[in-house]
C-alpha positions in Angstrom: -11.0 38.8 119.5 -10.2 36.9 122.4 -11.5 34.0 124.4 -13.8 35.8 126.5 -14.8 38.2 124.0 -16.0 35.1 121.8 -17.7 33.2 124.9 -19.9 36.5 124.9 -20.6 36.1 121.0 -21.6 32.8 121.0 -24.1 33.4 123.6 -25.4 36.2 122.2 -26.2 34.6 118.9 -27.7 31.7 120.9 -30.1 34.2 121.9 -30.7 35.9 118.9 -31.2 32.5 117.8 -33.9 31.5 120.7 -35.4 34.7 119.5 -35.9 33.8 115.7 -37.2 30.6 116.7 -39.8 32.1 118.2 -41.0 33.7 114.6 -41.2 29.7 113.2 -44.7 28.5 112.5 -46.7 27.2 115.5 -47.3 23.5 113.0 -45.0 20.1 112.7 -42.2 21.2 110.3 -41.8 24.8 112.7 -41.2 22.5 115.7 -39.4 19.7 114.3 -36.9 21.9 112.0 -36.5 24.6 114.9 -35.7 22.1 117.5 -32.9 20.5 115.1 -32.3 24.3 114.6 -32.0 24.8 118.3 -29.9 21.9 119.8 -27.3 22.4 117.0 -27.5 26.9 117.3 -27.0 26.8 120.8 -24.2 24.1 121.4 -21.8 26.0 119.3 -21.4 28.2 122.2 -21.4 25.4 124.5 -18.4 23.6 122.5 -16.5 26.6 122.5 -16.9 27.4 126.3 -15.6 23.5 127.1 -13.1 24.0 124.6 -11.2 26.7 126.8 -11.4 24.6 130.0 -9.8 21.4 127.9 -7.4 19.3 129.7 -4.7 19.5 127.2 -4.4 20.8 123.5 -5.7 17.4 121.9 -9.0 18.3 124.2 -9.0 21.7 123.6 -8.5 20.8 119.2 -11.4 18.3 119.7 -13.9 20.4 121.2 -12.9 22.9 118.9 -14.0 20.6 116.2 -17.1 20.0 117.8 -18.7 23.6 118.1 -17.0 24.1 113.9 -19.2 21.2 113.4 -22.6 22.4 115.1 -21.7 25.4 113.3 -21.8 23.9 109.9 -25.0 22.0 111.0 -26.6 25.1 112.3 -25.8 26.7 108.5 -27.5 23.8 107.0 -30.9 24.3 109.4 -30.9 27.9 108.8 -30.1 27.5 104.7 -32.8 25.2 104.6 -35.4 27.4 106.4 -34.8 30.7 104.8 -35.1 28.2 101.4 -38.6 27.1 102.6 -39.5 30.2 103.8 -39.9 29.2 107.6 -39.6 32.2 109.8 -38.6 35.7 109.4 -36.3 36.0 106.6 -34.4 38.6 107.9 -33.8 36.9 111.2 -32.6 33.8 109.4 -30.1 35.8 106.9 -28.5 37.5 110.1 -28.3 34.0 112.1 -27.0 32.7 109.0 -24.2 35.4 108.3 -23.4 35.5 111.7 -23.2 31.3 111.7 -20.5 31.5 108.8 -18.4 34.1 110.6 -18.3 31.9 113.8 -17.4 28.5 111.2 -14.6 30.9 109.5 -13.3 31.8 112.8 -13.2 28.0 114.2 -11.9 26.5 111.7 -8.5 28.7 111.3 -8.6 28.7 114.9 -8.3 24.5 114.2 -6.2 24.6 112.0 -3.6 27.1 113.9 -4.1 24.9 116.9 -2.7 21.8 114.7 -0.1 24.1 113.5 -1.4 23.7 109.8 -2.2 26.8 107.5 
C-alpha cells in the first residue's frame, strides 16, 4: 500500500468513524466518550497526512509516532465502548479491527523508518 493509497484509508475510517458516532446515546457519557472518541479517530489520518510532508526523516519518524499513538488511543475509546455497550456494536468491532490494522501498519512502518526490525 502506498502513501496515497493510505491517506485515502485513513480518511475513510475517519468517516466511518463520524458515522458510528452518530449511533452513541444522545446523554453525558455518549458525548463525552465520543468526543474523546473523535478527536483521537480522526487525527490518525491527520498525523499521517503531515507525516508525508515532514521536513526531514526525524519529522517524518515523529509524526509517524504521533498518528501510532492516536491509534492506540482510538483502540482504547472504541474497547471501552463496545465493553459498555455504547453504540452499535457492530460499528465499534469494524472501527476497532480496522484501528489495529492502521496501529500494525504504523508501527513497522516506525520501526523500518529507524531501521530497527
Amino acid at each position: 500500500m502506498n502513501k496515497v493509497e493510505l491517506e485515502r484509508r485513513t480518511k475513510e475510517f475517519s468517516l466511518n468513524l463520524i458515522r458510528f458516532l452518530e449511533s452513541l446515546p444522545k446523554n453525558y457519557l455518549g458525548e463525552s466518550v465520543g468526543r474523546q472518541l473523535l478527536k483521537s479517530g480522526t487525527s490518525i489520518g491527520a498525523n499521517y497526512r503531515e507525516a508525508n510532508r515532514a521536513e526531514s526523516k526525524a519529522d517524518f519518524i515523529h509524526k509517524l509516532a504521533i498518528a501510532e499513538k492516536e491509534a492506540s488511543e482510538t483502540a482504547h475509546w472504541l474497547e471501552l465502548m463496545a465493553e459498555a455497550g455504547m453504540g452499535s456494536q457492530e460499528g465499534a468491532t469494524r472501527l476497532l479491527q480496522e484501528t489495529k490494522e492502521l496501529l500494525a501498519i504504523f508501527t513497522a512502518a516506525g520501526r523500518t523508518s529507524k531501521g530497527l526490525r
